[in-house]
matplotlib code that plots the C-alpha trace (Angstrom):
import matplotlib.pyplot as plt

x = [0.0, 2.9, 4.5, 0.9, 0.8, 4.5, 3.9, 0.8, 2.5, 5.3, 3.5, 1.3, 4.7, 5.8, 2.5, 3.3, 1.9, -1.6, -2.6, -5.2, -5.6, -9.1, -8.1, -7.5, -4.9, -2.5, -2.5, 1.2, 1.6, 5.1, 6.0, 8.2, 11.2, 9.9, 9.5, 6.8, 4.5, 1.3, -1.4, -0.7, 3.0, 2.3, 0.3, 1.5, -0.2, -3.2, -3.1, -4.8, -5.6, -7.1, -6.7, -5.4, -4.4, -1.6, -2.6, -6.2, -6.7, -10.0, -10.4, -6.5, -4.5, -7.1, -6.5, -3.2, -3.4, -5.3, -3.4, -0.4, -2.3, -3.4, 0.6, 1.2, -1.5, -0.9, 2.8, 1.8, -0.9, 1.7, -1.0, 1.3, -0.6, 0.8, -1.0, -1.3, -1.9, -2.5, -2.7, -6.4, -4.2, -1.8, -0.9, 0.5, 1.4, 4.4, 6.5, 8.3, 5.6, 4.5, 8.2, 7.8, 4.4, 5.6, 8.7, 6.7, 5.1, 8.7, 6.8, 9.2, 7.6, 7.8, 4.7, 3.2, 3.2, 2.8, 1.4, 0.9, 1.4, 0.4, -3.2, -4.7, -3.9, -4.9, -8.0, -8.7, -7.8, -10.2, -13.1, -12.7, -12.8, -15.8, -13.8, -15.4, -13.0, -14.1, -11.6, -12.6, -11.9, -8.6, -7.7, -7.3, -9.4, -11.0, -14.3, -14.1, -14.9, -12.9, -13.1, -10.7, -10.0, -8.8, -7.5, -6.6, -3.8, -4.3, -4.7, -8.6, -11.3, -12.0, -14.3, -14.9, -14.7, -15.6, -12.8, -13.3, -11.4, -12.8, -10.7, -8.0, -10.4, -12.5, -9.5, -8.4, -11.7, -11.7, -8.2, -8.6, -11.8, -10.2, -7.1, -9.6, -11.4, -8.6, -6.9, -10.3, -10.3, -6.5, -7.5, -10.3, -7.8]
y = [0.0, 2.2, 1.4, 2.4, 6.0, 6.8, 6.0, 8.1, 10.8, 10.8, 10.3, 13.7, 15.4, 14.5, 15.8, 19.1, 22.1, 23.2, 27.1, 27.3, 31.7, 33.1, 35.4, 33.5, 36.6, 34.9, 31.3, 30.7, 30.2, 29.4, 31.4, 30.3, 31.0, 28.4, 31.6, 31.6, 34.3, 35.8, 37.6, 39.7, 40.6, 42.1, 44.9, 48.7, 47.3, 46.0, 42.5, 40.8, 37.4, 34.1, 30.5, 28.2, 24.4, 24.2, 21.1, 22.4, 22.8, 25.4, 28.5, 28.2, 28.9, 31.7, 33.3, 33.1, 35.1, 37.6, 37.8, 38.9, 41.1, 43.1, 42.8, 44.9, 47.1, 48.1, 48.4, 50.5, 52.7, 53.4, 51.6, 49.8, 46.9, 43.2, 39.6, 36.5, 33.6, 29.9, 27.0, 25.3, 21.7, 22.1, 18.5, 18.2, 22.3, 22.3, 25.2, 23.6, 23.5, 27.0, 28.2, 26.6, 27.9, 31.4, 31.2, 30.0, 33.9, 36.0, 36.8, 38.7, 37.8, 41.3, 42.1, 38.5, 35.8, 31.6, 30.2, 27.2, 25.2, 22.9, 21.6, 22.5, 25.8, 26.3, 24.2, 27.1, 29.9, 28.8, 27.5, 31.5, 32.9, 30.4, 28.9, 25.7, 23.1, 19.4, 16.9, 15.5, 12.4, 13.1, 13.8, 17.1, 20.4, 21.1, 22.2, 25.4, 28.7, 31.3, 34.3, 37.3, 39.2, 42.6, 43.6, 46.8, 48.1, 46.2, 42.7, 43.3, 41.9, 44.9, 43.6, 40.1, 40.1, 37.3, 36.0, 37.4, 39.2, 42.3, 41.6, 44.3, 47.2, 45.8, 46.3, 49.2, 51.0, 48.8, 50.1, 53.7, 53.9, 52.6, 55.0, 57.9, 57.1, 56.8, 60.2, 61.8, 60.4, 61.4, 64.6, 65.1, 64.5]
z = [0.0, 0.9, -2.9, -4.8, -2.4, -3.4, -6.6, -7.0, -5.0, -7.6, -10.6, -9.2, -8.8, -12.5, -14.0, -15.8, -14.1, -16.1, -16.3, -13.9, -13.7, -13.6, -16.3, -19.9, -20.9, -18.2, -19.6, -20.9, -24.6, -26.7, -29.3, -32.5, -31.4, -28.5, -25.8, -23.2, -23.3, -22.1, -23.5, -20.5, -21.4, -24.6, -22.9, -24.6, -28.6, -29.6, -31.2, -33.3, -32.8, -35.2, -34.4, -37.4, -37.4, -39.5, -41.2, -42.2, -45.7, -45.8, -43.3, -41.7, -45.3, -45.8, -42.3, -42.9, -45.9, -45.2, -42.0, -43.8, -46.1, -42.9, -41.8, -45.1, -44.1, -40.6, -41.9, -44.9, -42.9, -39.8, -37.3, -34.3, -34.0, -33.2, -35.4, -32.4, -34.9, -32.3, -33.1, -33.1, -32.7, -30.1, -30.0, -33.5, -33.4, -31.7, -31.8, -34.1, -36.4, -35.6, -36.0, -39.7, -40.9, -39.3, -41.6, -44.2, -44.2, -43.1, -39.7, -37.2, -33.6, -32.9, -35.3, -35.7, -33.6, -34.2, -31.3, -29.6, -25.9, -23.3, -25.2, -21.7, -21.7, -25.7, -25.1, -22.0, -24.0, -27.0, -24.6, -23.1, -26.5, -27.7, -30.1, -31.1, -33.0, -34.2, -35.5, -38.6, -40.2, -41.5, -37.9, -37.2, -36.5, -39.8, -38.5, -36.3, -35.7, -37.8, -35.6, -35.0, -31.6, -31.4, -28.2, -27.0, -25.8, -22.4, -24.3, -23.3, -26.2, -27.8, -31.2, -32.6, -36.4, -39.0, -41.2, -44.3, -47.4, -45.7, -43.2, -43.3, -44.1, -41.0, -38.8, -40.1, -39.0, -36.2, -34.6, -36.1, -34.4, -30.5, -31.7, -32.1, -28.9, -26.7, -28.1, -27.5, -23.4, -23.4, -24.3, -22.3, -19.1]

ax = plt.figure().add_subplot(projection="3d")
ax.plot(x, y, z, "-o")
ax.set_aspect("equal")
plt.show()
């Protein structure tokens, strides 16, 4: 009985720690250069954020693109705002795998990151957001919700926008209009 305790107590030990924070901006994430992050610690720029599995074949190669059409945009138009693209499939989206698809577009992680993680803490983060993902038959997400978040400055949800070729005008108005509003509070004191 003593052996099945100590076992159990070590097997407990060796389980890797799970985010457990109230607040989903705090649940750690891995970036492509394999960096731990939080929403929380990119506080100072609004970000934009979509969910992709890199093995999908339908919504995920079109978020991608439009994704670095509105990276040309922000660029071109001066607007300081950062891309978050995670992973709908954290178990085959390894940083490694992130790291490649974000290569595969020239992203620096100072403008766009590739995420992905522990698949408990990308499972929390998309239950928070209402991200709904069903694997399909060739065994990965290719049923989900193709969503994008802007967040403020303060990594708070700001607007929820559909995927669409839209997309970077939509943002544009989007982030002009939260620019606009905060100059306009800063102003009033």
């Amino acid at each position: 009985m003593k052996t099945l305790a100590f076992c159990l107590f070590v097997l407990a030990c060796a389980t890797p720690v799970v985010a457990r924070e109230a607040d989903p901006r705090s649940i750690p994430l891995i970036d492509q250069s394999g960096a731990t992050f939080r929403l929380t610690d990119l506080r100072g720029r609004p970000s934009i954020v979509t969910f992709v599995a890199s093995r999908c074949t339908d919504a995920c190669p079109i978020a991608n693109v439009e994704f670095d059409r509105v990276r040309s945009s922000l660029r071109r138009d001066g607007i300081d705002a950062r891309l978050i693209t995670i992973t709908l499939d954290p178990a085959y989206d390894t940083p490694i795998v992130m790291n490649a698809l974000a290569r595969s577009f020239n992203a620096d992680p100072h403008d766009w990151i590739f995420a992905s993680g522990r698949v408990p803490n990308v499972k929390r983060l998309m239950q928070s957001l209402g991200i709904v993902a069903r694997v399909g038959k060739a065994g990965y997400p290719d049923v989900h919700t193709t969503m994008v978040y802007v967040l403020d400055s303060q990594q708070r949800l700001a607007r929820q926008l559909l995927l669409s070729t839209n997309l970077s005008a939509e943002l544009e108005r989007a982030l002009s209009q939260r620019t606009a509003v905060r100059q306009v509070a800063n102003y009033r004191g």
